[in-house]
BALOFI-104545 format. One record per atom (N, C-alpha, C): x, y, z; residue in three letters; residue number from 1. Coordinates in nm, 4 decimals, m for minus. Atoms other than C-alpha are relative to their C-alpha. Last residue first. Layout:
BALOFI-104545
[[X; Y; Z]; ala; NUM]
...
end
This chain:
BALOFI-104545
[[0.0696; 0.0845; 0.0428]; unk; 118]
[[m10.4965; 1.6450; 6.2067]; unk; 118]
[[m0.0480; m0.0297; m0.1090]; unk; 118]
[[m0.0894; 0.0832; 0.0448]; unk; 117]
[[m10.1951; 1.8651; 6.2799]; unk; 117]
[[m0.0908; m0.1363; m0.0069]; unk; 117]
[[m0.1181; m0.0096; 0.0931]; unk; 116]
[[m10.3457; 2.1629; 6.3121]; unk; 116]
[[0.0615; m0.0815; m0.0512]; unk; 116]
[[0.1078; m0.1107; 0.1323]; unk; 115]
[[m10.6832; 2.1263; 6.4811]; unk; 115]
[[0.1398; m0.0019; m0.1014]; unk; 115]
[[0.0953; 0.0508; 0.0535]; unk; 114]
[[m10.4756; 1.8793; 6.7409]; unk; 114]
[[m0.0881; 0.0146; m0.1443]; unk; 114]
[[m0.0455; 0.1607; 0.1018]; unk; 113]
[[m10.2430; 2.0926; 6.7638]; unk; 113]
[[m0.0405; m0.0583; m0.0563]; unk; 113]
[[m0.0808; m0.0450; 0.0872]; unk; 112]
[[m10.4512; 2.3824; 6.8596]; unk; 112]
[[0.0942; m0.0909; m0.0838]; unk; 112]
[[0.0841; m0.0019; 0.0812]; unk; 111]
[[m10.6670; 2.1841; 7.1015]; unk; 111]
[[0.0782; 0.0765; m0.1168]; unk; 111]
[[0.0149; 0.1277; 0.1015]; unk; 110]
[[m10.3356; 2.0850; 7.2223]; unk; 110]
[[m0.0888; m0.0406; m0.0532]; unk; 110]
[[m0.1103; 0.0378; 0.0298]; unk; 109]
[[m10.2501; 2.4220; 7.3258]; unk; 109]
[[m0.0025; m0.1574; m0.0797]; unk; 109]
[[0.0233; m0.0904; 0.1128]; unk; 108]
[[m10.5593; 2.5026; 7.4792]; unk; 108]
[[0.0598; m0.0053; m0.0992]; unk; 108]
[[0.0979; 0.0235; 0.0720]; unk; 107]
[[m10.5467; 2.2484; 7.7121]; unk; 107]
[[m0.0308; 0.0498; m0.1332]; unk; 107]
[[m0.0136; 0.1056; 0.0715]; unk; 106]
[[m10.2026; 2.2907; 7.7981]; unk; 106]
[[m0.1332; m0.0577; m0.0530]; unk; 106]
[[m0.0410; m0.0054; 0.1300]; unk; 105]
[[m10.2805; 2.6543; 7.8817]; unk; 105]
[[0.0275; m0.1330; m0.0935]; unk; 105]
[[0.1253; m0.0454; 0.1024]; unk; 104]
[[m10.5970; 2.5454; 8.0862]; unk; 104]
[[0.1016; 0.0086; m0.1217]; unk; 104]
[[0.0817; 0.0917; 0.0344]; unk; 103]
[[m10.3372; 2.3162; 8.2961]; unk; 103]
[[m0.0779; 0.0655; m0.1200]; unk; 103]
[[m0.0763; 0.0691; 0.0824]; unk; 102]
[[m10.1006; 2.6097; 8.3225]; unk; 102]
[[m0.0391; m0.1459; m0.0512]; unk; 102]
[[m0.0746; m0.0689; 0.1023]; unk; 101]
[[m10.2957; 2.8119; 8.4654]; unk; 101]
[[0.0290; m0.0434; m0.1154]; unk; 101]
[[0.1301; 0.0544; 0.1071]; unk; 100]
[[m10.4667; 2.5508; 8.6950]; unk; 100]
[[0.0517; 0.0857; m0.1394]; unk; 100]
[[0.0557; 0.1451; 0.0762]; unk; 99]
[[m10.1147; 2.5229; 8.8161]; unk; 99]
[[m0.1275; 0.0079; m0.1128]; unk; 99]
[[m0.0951; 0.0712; 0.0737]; unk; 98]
[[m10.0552; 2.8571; 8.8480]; unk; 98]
[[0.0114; m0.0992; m0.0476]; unk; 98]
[[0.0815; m0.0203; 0.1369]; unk; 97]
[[m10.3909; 2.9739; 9.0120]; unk; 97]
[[0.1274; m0.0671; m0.1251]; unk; 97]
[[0.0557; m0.1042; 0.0227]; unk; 96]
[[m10.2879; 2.7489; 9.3336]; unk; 96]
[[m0.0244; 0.0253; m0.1593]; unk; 96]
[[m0.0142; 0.0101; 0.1728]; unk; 95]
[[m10.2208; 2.4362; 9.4638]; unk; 95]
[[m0.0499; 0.1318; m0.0296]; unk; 95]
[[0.1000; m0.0681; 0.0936]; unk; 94]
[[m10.2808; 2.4113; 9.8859]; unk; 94]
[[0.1010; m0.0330; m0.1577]; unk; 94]
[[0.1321; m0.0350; m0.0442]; unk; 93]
[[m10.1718; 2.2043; 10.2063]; unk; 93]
[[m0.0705; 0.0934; m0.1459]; unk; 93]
[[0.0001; m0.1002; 0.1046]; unk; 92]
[[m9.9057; 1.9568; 10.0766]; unk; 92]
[[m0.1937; 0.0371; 0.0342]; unk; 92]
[[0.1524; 0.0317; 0.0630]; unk; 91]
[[m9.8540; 1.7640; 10.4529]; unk; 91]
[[0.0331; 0.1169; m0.1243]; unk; 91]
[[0.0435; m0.0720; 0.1369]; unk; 90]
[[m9.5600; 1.7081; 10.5989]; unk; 90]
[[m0.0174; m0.0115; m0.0997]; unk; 90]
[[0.0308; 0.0190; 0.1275]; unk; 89]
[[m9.5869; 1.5572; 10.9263]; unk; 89]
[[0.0290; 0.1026; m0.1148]; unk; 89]
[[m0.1406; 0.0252; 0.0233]; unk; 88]
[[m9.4395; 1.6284; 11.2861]; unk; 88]
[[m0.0165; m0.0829; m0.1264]; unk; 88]
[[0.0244; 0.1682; m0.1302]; unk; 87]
[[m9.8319; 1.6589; 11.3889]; unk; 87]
[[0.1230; m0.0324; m0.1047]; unk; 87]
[[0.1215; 0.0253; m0.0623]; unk; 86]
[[m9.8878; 1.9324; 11.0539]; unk; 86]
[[0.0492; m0.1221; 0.1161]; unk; 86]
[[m0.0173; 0.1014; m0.0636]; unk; 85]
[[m9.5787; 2.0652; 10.8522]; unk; 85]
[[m0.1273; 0.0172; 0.1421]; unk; 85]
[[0.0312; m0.0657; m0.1307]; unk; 84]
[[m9.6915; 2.2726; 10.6036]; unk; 84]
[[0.0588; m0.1242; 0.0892]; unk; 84]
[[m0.0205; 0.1488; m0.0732]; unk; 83]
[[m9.6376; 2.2285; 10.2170]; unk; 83]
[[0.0007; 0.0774; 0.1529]; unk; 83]
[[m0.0752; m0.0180; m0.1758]; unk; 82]
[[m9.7108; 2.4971; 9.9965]; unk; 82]
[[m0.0103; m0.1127; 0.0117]; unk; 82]
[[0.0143; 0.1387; m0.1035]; unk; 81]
[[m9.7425; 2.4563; 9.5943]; unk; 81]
[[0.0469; m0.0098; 0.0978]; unk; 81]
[[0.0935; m0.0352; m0.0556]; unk; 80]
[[m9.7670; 2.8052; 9.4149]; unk; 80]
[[m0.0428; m0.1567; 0.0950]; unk; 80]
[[0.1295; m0.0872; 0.0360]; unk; 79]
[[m9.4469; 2.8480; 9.3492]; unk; 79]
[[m0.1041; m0.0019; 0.0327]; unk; 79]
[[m0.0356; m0.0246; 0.1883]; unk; 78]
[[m9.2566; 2.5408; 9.4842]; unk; 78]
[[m0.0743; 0.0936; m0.0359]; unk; 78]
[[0.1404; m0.0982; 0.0476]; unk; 77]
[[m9.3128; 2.4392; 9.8995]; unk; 77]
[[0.0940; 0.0640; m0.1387]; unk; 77]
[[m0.0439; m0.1370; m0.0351]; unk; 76]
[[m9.1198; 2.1697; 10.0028]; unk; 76]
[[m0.0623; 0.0462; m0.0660]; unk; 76]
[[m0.0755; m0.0633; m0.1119]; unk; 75]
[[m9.1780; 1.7724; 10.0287]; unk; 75]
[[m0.0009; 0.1545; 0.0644]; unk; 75]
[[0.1165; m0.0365; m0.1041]; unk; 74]
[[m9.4069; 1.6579; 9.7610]; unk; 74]
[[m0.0253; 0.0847; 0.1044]; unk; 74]
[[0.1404; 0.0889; m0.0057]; unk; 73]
[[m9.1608; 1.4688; 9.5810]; unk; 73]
[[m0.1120; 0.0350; 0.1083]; unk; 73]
[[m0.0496; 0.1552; m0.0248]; unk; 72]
[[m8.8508; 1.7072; 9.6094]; unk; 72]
[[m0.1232; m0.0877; 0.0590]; unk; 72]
[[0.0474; 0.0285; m0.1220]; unk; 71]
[[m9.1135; 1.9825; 9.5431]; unk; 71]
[[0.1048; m0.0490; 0.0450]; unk; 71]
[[m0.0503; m0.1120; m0.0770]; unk; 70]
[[m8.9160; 2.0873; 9.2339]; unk; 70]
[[m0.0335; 0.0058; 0.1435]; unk; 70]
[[m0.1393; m0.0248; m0.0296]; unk; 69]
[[m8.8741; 1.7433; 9.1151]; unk; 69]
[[m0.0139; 0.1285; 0.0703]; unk; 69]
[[m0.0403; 0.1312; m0.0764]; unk; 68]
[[m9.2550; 1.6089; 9.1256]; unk; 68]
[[0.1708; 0.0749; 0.0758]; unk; 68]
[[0.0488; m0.0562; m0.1654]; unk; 67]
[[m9.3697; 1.9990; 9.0066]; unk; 67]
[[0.0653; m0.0910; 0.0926]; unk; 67]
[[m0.0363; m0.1333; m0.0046]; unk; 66]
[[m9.1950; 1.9460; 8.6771]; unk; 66]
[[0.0034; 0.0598; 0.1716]; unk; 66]
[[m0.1312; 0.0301; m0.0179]; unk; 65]
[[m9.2690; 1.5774; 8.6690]; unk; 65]
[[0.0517; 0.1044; 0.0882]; unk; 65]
[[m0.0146; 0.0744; m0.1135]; unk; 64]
[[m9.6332; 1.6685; 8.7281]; unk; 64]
[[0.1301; m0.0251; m0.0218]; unk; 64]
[[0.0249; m0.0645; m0.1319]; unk; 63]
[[m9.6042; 1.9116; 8.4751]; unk; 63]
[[0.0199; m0.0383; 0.1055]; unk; 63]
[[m0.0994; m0.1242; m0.0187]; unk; 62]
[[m9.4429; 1.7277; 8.1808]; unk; 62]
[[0.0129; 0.0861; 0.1685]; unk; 62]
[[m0.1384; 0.1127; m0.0985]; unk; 61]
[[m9.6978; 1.4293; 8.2813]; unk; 61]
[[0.1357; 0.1239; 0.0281]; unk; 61]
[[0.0390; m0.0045; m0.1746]; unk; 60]
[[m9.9893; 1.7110; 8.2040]; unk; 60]
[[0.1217; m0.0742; 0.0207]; unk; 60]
[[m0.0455; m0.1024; m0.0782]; unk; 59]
[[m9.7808; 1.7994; 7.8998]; unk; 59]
[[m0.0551; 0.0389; 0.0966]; unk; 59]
[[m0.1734; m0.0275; 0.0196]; unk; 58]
[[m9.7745; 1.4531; 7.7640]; unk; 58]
[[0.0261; 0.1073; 0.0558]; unk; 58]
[[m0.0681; 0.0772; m0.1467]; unk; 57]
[[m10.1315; 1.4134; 7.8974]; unk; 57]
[[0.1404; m0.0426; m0.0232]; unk; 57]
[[m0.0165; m0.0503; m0.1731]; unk; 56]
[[m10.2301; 1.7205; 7.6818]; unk; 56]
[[0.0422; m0.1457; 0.1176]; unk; 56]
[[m0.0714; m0.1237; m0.0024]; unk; 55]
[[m10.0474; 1.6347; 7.3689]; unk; 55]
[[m0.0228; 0.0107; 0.1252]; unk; 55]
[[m0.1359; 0.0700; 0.0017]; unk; 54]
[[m10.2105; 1.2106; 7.3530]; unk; 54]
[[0.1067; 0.1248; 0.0182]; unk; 54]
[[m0.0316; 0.0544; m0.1110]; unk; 53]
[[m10.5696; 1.3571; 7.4223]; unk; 53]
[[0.1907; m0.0423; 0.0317]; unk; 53]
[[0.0218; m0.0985; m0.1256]; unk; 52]
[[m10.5717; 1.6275; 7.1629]; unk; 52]
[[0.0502; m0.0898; 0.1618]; unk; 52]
[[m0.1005; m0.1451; 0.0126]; unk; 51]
[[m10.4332; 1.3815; 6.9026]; unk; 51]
[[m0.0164; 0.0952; 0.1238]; unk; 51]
[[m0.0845; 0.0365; m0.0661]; unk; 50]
[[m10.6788; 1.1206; 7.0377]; unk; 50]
[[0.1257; 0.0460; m0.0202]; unk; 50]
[[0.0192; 0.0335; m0.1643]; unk; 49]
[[m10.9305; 1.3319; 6.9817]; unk; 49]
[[0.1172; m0.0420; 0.0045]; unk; 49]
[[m0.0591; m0.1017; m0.0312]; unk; 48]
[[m10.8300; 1.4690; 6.6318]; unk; 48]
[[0.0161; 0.0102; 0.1591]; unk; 48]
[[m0.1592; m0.0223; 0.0237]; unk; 47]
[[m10.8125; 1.1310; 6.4848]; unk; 47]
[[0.0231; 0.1248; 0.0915]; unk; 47]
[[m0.0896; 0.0734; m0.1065]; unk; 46]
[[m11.1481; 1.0304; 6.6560]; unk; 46]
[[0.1317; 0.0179; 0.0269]; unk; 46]
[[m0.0413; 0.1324; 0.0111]; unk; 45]
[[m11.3564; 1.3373; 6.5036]; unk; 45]
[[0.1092; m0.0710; 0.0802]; unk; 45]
[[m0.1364; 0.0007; 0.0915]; unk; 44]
[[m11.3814; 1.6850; 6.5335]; unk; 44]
[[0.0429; m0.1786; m0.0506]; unk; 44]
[[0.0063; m0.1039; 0.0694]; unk; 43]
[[m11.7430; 1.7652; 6.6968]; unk; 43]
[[0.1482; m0.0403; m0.1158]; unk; 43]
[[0.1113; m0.0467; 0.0976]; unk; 42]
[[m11.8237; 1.4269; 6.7983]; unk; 42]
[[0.0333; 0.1014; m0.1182]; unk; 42]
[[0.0119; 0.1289; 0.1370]; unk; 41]
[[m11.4910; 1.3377; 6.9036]; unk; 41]
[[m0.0940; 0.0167; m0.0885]; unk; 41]
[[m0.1406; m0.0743; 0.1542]; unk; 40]
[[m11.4356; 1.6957; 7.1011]; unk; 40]
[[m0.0092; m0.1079; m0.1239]; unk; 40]
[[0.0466; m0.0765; 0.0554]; unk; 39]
[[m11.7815; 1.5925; 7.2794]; unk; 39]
[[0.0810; 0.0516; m0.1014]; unk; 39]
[[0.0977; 0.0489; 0.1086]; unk; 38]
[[m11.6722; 1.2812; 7.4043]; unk; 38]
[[m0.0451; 0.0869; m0.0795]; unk; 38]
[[m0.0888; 0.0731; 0.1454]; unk; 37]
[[m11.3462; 1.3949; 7.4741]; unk; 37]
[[m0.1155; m0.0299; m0.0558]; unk; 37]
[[m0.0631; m0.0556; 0.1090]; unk; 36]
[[m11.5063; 1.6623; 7.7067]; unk; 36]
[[0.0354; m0.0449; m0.1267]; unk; 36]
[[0.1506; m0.1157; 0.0503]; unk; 35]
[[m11.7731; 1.4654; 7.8779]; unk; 35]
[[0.1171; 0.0974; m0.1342]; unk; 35]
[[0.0845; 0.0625; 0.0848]; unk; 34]
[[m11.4607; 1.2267; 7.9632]; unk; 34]
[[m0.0631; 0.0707; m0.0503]; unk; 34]
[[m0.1082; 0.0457; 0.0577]; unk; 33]
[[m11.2207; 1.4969; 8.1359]; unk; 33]
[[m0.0726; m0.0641; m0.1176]; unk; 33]
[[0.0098; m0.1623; 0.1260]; unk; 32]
[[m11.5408; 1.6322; 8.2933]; unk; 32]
[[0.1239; m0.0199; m0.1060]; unk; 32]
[[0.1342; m0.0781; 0.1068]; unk; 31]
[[m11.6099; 1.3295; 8.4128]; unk; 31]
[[0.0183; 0.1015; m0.0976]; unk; 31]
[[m0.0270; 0.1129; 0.1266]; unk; 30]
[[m11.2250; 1.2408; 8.5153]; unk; 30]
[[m0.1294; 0.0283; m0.0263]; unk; 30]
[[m0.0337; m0.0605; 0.1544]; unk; 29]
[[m11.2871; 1.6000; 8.6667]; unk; 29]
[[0.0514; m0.1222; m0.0138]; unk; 29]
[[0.1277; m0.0799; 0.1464]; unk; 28]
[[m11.6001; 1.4685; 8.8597]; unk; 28]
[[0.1425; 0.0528; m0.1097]; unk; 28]
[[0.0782; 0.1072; 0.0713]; unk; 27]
[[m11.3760; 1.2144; 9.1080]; unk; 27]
[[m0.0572; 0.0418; m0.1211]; unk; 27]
[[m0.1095; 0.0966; 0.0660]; unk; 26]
[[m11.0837; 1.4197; 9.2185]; unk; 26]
[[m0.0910; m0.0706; m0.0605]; unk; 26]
[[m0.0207; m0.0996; 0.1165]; unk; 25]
[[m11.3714; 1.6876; 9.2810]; unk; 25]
[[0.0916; m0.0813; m0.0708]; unk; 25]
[[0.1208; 0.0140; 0.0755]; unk; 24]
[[m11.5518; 1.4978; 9.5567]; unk; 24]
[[0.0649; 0.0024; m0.1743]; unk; 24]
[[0.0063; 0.1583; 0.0933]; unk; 23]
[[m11.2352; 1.3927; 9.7256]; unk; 23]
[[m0.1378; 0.0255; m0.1096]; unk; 23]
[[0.0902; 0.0860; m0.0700]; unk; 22]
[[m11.1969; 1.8126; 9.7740]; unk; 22]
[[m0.0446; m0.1673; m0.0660]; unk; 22]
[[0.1615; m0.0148; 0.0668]; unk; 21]
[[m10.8920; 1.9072; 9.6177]; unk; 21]
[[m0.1076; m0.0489; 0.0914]; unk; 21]
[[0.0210; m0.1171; 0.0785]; unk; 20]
[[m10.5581; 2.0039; 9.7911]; unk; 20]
[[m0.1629; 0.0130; m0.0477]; unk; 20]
[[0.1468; m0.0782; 0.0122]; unk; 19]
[[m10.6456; 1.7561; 10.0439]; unk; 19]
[[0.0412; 0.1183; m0.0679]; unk; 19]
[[m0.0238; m0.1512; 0.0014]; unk; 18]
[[m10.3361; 1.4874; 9.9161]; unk; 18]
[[m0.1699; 0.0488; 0.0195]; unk; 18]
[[0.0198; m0.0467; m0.1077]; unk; 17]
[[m10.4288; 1.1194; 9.9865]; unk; 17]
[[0.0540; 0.1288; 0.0725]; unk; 17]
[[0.0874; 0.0166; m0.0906]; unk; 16]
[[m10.4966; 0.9599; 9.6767]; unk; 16]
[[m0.0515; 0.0611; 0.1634]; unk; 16]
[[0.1368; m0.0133; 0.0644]; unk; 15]
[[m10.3070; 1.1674; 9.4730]; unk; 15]
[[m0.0792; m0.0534; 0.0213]; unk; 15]
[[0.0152; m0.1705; m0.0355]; unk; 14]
[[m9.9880; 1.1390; 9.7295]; unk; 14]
[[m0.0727; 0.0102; m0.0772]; unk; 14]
[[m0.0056; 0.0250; m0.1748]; unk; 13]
[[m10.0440; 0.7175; 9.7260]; unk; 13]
[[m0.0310; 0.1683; 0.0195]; unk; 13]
[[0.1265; 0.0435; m0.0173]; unk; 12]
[[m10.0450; 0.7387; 9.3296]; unk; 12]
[[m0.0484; 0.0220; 0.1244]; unk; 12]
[[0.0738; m0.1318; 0.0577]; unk; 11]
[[m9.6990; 0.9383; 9.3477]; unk; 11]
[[m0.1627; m0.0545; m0.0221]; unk; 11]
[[0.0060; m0.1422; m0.0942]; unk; 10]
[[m9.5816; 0.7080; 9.5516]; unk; 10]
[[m0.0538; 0.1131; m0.0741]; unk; 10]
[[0.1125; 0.0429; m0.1327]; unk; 9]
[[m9.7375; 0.3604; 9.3651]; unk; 9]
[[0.0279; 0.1502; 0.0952]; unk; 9]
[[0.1647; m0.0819; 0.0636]; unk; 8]
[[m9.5424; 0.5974; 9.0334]; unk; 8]
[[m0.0890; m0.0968; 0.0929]; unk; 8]
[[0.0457; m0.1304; m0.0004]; unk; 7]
[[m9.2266; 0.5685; 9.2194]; unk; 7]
[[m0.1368; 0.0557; m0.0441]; unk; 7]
[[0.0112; m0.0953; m0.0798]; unk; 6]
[[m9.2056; 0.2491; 9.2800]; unk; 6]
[[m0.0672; 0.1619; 0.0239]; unk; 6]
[[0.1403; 0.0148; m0.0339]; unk; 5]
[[m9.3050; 0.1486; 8.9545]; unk; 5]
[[m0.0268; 0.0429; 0.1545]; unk; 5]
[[0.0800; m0.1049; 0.1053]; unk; 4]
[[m9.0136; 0.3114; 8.8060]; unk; 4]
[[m0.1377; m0.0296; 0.0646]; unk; 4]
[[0.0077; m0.1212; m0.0282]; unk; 3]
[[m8.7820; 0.1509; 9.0653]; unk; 3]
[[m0.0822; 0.0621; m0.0236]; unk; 3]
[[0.0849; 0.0051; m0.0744]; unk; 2]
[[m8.9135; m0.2199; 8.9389]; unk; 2]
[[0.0101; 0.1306; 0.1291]; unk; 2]
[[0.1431; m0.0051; 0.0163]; unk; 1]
[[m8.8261; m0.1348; 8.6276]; unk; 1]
[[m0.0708; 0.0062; 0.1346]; unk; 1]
end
């Protein structure tokens, strides 16, 4: 257990202090994250929310795993995730359309579930 938590204070540590995003932006999409559910609850109700919610952060974690291992944690550059070495550092300097890609498709994807299996 107390491996497991390791690992997820390092992977907290590199999402606090990765500049892929601007710090502004790490902050507004949990807004926009929220603003969304609140609005999918309205429109579909609670069952279908937390259906939607409980698909896509199973196949956001999918991802981040996905990306965790192919980086070796951060480390090397993966499809569209470079890494640079900066002042005998290395740093993850960009994220590209692939990720968000594949973020929108898991969005989409478990609004479909969701609708389907509610």
């Amino acid at each position: 257990m107390a491996k497991l938590l390791n690992e997820i204070s390092d992977d907290l540590r590199f999402i606090k202090s990765h500049t892929m995003q601007p710090k502004w932006y790490k902050t507004v999409k949990i807004f926009i994250l929220l603003g969304f559910l609140v609005g999918y609850w309205y429109l579909f109700g609670w069952l279908k929310t937390v259906i939607f919610l409980a698909v896509f952060m199973f196949l956001s974690l999918l991802i981040h795993l996905l990306y965790r291992v192919k980086t070796k944690k951060y480390t090397q550059s993966w499809l569209d995730f470079i890494v640079v070495e900066e002042n005998n550092e290395i740093k993850a300097k960009s994220i590209g359309k692939f990720y968000y890609l594949i973020i929108l498709f898991n969005a989409i994807l478990s609004v479909v579930i969701s609708q389907l299996f509610a």
